[in-house]
C-alpha positions as CSV (number, residue, x, y, z in Angstrom):
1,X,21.0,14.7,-13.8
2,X,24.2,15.4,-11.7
3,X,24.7,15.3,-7.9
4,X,24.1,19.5,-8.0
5,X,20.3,19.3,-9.6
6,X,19.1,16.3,-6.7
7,X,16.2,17.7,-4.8
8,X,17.9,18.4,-1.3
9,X,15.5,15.7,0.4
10,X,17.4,13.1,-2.0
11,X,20.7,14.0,-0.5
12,X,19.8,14.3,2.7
13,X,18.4,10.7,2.3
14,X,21.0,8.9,0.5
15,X,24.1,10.9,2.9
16,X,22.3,9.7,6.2
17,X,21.2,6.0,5.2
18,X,25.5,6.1,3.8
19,X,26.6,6.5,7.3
20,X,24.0,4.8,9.0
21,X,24.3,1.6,6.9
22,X,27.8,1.5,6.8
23,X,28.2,1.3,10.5
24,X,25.4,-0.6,11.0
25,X,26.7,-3.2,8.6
26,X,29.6,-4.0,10.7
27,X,27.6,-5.5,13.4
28,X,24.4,-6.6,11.9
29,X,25.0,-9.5,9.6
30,X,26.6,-10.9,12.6
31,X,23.2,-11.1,14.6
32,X,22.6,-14.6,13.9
33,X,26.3,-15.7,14.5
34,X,26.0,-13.9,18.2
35,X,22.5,-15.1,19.4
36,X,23.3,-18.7,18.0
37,X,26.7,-18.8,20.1
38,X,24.5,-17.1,23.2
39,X,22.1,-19.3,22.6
40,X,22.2,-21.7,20.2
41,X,20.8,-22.4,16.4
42,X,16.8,-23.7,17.4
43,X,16.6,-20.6,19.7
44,X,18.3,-18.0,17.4
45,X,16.5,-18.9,14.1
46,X,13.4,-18.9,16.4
47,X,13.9,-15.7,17.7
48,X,15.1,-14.0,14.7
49,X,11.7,-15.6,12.6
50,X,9.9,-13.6,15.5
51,X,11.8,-10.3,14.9
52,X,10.5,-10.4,11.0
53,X,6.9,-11.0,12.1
54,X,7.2,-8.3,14.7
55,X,8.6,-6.2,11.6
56,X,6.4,-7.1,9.4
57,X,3.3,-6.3,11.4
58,X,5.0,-2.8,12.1
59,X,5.9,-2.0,8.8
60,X,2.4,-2.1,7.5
61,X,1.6,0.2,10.6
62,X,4.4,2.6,9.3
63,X,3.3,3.2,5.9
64,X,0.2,3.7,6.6
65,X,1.5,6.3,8.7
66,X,3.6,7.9,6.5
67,X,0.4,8.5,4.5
68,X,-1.2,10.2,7.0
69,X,0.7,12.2,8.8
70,X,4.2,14.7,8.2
71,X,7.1,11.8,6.9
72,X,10.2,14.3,8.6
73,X,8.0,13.9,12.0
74,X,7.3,10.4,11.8
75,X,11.6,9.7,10.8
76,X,12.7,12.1,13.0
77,X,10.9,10.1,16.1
78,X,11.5,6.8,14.9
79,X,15.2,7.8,14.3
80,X,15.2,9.0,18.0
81,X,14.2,5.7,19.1
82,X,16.4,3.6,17.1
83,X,19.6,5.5,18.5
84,X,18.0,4.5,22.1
85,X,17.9,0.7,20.7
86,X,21.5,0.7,19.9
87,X,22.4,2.5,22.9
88,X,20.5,-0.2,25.1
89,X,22.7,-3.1,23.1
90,X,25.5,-1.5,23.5
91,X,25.4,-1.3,27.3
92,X,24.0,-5.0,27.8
93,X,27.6,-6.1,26.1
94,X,30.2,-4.4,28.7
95,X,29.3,-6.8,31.6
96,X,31.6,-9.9,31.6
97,X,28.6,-11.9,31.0
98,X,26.5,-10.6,28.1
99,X,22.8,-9.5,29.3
100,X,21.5,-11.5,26.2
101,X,17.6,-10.8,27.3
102,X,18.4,-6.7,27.4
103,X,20.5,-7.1,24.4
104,X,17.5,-9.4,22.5
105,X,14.7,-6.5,23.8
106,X,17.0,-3.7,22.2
107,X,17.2,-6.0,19.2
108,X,13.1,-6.1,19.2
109,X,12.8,-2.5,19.8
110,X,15.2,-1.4,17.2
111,X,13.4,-4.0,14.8
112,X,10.1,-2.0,15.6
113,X,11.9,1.5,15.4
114,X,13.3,0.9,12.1
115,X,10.3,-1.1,10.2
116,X,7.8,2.0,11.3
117,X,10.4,4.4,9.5
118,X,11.4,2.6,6.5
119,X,8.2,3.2,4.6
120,X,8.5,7.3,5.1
121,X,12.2,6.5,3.8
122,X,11.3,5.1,0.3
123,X,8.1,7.5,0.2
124,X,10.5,10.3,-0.1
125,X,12.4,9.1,-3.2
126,X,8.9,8.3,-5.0
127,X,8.2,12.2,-4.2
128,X,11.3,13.8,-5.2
129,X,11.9,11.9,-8.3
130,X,9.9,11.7,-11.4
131,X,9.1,8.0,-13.8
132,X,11.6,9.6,-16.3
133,X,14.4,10.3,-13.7
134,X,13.9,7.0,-11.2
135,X,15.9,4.7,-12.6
136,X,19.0,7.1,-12.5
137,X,18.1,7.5,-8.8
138,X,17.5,4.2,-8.1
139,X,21.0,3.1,-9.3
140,X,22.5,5.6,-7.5
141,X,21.1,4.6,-4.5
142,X,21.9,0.9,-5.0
143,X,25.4,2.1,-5.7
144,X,25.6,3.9,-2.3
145,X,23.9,1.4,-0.3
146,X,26.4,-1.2,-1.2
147,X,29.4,1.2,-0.9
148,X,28.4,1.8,2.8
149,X,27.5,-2.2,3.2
150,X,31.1,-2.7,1.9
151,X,32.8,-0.1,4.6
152,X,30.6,-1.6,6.9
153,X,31.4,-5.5,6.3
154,X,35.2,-4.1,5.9
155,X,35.2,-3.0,9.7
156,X,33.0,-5.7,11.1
157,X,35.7,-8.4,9.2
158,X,38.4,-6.9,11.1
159,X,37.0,-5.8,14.2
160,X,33.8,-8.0,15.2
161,X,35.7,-10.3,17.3
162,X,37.9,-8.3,18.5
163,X,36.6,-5.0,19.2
164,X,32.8,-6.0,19.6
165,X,31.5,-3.1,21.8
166,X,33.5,-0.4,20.4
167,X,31.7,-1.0,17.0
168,X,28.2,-0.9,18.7
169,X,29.5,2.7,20.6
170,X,30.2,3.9,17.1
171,X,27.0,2.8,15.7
172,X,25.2,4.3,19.1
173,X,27.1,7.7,17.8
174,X,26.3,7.6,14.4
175,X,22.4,6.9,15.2
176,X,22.2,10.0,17.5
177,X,23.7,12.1,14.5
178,X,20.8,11.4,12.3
179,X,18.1,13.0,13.6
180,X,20.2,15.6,14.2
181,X,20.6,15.5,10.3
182,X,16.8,15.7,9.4
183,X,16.1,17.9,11.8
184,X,18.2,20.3,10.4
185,X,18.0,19.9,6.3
186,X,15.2,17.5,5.5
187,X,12.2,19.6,4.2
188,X,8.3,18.4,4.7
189,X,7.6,19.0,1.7
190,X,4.7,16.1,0.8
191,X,1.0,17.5,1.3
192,X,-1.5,14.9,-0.5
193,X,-1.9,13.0,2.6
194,X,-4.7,10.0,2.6
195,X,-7.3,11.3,4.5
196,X,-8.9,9.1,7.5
197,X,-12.3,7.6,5.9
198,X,-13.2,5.2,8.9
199,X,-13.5,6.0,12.9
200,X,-11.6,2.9,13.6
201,X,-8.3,3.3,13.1
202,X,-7.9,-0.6,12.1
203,X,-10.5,-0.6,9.5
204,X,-9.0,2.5,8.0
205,X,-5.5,0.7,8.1
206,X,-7.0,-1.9,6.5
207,X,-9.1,-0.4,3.8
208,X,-5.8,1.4,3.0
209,X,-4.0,-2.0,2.3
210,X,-6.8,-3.5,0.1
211,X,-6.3,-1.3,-3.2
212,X,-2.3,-2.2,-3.4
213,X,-3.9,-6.4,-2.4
214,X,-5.9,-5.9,-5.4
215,X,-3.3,-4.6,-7.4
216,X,-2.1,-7.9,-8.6
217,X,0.4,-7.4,-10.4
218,X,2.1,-5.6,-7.6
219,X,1.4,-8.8,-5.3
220,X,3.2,-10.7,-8.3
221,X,6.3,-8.3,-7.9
222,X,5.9,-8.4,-3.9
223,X,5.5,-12.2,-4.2
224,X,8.8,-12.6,-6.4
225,X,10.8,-10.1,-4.4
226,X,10.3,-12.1,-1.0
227,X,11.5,-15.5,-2.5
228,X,14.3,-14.2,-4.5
229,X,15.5,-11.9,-1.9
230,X,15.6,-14.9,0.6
231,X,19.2,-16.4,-1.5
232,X,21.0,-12.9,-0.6
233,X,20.0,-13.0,2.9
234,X,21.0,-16.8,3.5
235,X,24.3,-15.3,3.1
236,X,24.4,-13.5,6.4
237,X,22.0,-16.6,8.2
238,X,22.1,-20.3,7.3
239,X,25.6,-19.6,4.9
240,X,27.3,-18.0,7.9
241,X,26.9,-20.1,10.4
242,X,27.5,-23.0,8.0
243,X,30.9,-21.3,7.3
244,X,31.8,-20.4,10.6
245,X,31.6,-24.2,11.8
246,X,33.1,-26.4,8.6
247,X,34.8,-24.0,6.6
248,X,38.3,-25.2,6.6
249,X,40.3,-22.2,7.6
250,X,43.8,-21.4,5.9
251,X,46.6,-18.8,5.9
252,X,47.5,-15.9,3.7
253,X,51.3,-15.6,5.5
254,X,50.6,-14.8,9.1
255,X,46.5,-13.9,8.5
256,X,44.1,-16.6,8.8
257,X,41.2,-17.0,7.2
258,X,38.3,-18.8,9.1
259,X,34.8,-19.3,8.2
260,X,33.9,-15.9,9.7
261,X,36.2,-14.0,7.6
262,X,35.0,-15.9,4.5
263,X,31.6,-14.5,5.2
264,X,33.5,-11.2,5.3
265,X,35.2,-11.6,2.0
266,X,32.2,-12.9,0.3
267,X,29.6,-9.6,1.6
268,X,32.6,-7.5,1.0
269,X,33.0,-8.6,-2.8
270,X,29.6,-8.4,-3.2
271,X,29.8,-4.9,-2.1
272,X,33.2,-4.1,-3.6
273,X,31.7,-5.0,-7.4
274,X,28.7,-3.0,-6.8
275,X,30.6,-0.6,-6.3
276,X,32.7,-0.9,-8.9
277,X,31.1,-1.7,-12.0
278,X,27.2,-0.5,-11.0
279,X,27.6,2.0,-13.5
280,X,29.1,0.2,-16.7
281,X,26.8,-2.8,-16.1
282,X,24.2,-0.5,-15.9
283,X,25.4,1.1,-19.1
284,X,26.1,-2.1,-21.5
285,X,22.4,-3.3,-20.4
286,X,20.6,-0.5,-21.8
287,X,21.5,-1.9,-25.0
288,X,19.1,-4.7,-23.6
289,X,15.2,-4.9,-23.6
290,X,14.6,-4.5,-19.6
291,X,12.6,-7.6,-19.6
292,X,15.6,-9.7,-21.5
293,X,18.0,-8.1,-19.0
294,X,16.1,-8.7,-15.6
295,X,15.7,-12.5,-16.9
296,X,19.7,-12.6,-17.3
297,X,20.1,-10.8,-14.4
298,X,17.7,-13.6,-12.4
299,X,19.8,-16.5,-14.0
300,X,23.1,-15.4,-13.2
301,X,21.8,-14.7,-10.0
302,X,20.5,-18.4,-8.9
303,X,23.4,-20.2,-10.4
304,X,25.3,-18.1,-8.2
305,X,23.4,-18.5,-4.6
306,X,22.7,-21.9,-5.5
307,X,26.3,-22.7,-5.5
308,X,27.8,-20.7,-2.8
309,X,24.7,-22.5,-0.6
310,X,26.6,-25.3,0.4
311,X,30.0,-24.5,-1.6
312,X,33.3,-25.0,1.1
313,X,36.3,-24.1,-1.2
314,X,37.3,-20.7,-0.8
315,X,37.8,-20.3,-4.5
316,X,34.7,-21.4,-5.4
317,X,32.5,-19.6,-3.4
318,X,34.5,-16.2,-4.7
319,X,33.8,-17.2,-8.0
320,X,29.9,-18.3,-7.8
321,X,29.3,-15.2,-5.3
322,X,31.1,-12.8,-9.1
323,X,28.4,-14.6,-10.7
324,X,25.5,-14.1,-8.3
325,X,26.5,-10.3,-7.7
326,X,26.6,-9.8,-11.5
327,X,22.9,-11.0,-11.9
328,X,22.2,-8.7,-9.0
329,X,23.9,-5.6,-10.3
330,X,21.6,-6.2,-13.7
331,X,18.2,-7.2,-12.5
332,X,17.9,-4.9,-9.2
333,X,17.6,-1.2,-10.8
334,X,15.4,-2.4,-13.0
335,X,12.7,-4.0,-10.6
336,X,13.2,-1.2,-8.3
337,X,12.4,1.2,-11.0
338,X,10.2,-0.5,-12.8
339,X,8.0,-1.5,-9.1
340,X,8.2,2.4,-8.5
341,X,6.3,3.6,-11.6
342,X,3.5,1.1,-10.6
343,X,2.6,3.0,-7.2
344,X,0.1,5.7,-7.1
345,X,1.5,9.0,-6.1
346,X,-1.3,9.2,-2.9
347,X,-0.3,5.8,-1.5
348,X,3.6,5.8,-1.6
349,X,3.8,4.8,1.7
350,X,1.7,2.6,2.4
351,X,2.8,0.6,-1.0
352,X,6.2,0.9,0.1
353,X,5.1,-0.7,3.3
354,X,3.3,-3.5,1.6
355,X,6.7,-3.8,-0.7
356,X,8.5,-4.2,2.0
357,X,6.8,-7.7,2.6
358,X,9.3,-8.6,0.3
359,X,12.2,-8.3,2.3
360,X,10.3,-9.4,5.5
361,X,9.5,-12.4,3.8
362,X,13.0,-13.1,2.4
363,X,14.2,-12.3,6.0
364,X,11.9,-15.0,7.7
365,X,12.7,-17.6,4.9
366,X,16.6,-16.9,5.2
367,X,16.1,-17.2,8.7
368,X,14.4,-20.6,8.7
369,X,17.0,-22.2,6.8
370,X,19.2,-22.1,9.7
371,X,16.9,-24.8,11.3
372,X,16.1,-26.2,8.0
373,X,20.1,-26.3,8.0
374,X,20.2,-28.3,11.3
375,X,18.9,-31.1,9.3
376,X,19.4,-31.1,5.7
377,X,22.9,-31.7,4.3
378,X,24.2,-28.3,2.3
379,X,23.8,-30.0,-1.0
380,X,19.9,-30.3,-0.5
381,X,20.3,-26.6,0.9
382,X,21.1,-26.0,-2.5
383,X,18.7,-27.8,-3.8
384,X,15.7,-25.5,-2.3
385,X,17.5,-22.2,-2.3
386,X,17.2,-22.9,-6.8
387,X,13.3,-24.1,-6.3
388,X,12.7,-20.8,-4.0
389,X,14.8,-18.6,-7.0
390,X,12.7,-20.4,-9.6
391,X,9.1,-19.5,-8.2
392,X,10.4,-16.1,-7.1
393,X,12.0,-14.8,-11.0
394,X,8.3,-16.5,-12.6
395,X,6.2,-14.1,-10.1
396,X,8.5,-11.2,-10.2
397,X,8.6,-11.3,-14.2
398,X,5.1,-11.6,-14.5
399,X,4.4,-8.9,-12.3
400,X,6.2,-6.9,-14.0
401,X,5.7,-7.9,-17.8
402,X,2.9,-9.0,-18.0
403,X,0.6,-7.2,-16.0
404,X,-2.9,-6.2,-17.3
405,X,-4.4,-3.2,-19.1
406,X,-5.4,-1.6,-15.9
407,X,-2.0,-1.3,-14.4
408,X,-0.5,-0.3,-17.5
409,X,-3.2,2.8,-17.5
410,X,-2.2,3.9,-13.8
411,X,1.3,4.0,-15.1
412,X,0.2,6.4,-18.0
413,X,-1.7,8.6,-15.6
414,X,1.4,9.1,-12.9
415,X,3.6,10.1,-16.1
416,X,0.7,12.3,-17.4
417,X,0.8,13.4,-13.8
418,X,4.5,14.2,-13.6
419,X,5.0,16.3,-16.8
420,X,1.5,18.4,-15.8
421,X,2.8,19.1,-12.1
């Protein structure tokens, strides 16, 4: 399938979430650097834990939403509102003294905004893409996503600490154009909404939730996904700061490189091989069973986080983070795909919702390590960040591999579904 024979929706999602992500990018992974130096470490990694529960608990709201109702209504308003999020940080930062308490409220807002979207967001992939086609998607997607991130951690490298507002007014921009976008060539095209079965809104919410809780072999999948996410996102918490205070700095001729700019280097290689060799990795693996190639993938990926965790040579940590991006670029498509063909067509959102516990999860554990940080030594640091891999590459393989008879079936029926529609 070339770019021509996408469904338009697909384009329309993977061009706006380019743009949007790749400015984004430049400021974001910088969140917990900036409220720790407003602040300081207790009070950031405490506020930030708060942001993912906040998210979480919205996030389960939004796909149940995105069930019920039109998804181009529900991103257009939530787009809308995250463009008056950024807008709101942005104008906290031109006083000579930061307004941290407006900026940390447009931080909570935005958080809210965007975990009430997300779910109508991977909803429309799931209906504009058949079991046959989703892996093809899927790595197209990942491809794109880290191509943006790379752009994005490109700019933020060079102009964080320099040119700090004038990379949240172009984000500001940049999240006013996307409504704009949907508005214009996203098409409502979904009709099998859920329909609502209780008067209390709550119980309904609820009752939706409780066939993808029984589902356990997704909970396995949701389960692994939180814990092995967690390594990547230490990166941009308990890594980064950890960098940015004892990373010996050095010079290549009149350019330093300080801990700050490692972290730069290391999320823009990350990015830069994604980019790069996504789709010959992708390729050679094929020759591979998918559940021999997403336990390679999983290995290459702890050594790798394990290392850069509380790694300090600059050569080192470019090295370990090859190694950990390699088992990413092998494992990911096939969990993403493999996850998508166990969700029933009628509940696509709210299972991308409840999927999505996975990253709020991985966001609340990264974020913990920065007070676990403040009192374990790196080496232990590393030491838990392969325990927490360990647990999540057992549920995640199990979910996926060895789930029942009944699961199996439901995939059977969606493909049965597919060819018939």
């Amino acid at each position: 399938m070339g770019w021509r024979e996408y469904p338009q929706n697909i384009k329309v999602r993977l061009i706006t979430s380019f743009f949007n992500r790749a400015v984004s990018s430049a400021v974001m992974p910088f969140m917990a650097l900036f409220f720790a130096m407003e602040k300081g470490k207790v009070w950031a990694g405490t506020f930030l834990i708060l942001t993912v529960i906040i998210g979480f608990i919205v996030n389960l709201i939004g796909g149940y939403i995105s069930d019920r109702f039109p998804r181009k209504k529900v991103l257009m308003t939530t787009s809308c509102l995250n463009a008056v999020m950024f807008l709101l940080m942005t104008v906290s930062l031109f006083p000579e003294q930061n307004w941290i308490l407006v900026f940390a409220f447009a931080y909570i807002g935005f958080t809210v905004t965007s975990s009430l979207g997300r779910p109508a967001m991977h909803a429309i992939i799931m209906d504009s893409t058949t079991p046959e086609n989703r892996k093809e998607v899927y790595t197209l997607d990942y491809w794109m996503i880290n191509l943006s991130m790379a752009i994005g951690a490109a700019l933020g490298g060079l102009l964080y600490v320099s040119h700090q507002i004038e990379l949240f007014v172009l984000l500001t921009v940049t999240s006013i154009s996307i409504p704009i976008a949907y508005g214009i060539w996203l098409r409502d095209e979904f009709t099998g909404f859920l329909e609502k079965t209780h008067e209390n809104v709550f119980l309904d919410l609820f009752q939706n939730y409780k066939v993808a809780l029984k589902d356990s072999a997704f909970v396995k999948v949701v389960i692994g996904g939180t814990f092995i996410f967690s390594a990547e996102f230490t990166l941009n918490s308990y890594i980064g700061i950890r960098l940015a205070e004892t990373f010996d700095s050095f010079h290549i001729g009149n350019f330093e490189i300080t801990g700050v700019r490692m972290l730069s280097m290391l999320n823009i290689q990350n990015m830069l091989m994604v980019v790069c060799f996504t789709f010959l990795i992708n390729r050679v693996m094929d020759r591979f069973s998918k559940k021999n190639a997403l336990l390679i993938g999983l290995l290459l990926y702890g050594i790798g986080y394990v290392t850069v965790t509380s790694a300090n040579a600059w050569y080192v940590l470019l090295l370990f983070n090859v190694i950990a991006t390699m088992g990413e670029l092998i494992y990911s498509p096939i969990k993403e795909a493999e996850k998508a063909n166990m969700i029933p067509s009628d509940k696509r959102g709210s299972y991308s919702a409840f999927a999505n516990v996975s990253f709020s999860g991985a966001d609340m554990l990264a974020r913990s390590t920065i007070i676990l940080g403040a009192f374990l030594v790196p080496v232990m640091m590393s030491v838990y960040m392969g325990v927490i891999i360990m647990i999540g590459a057992f549920f995640m393989y199990s979910g996926l591999f060895l789930r029942g008879k009944a699961t199996e079936k439901a995939v059977k029926k969606e493909i049965v579904a597919q060819v018939v529609k």
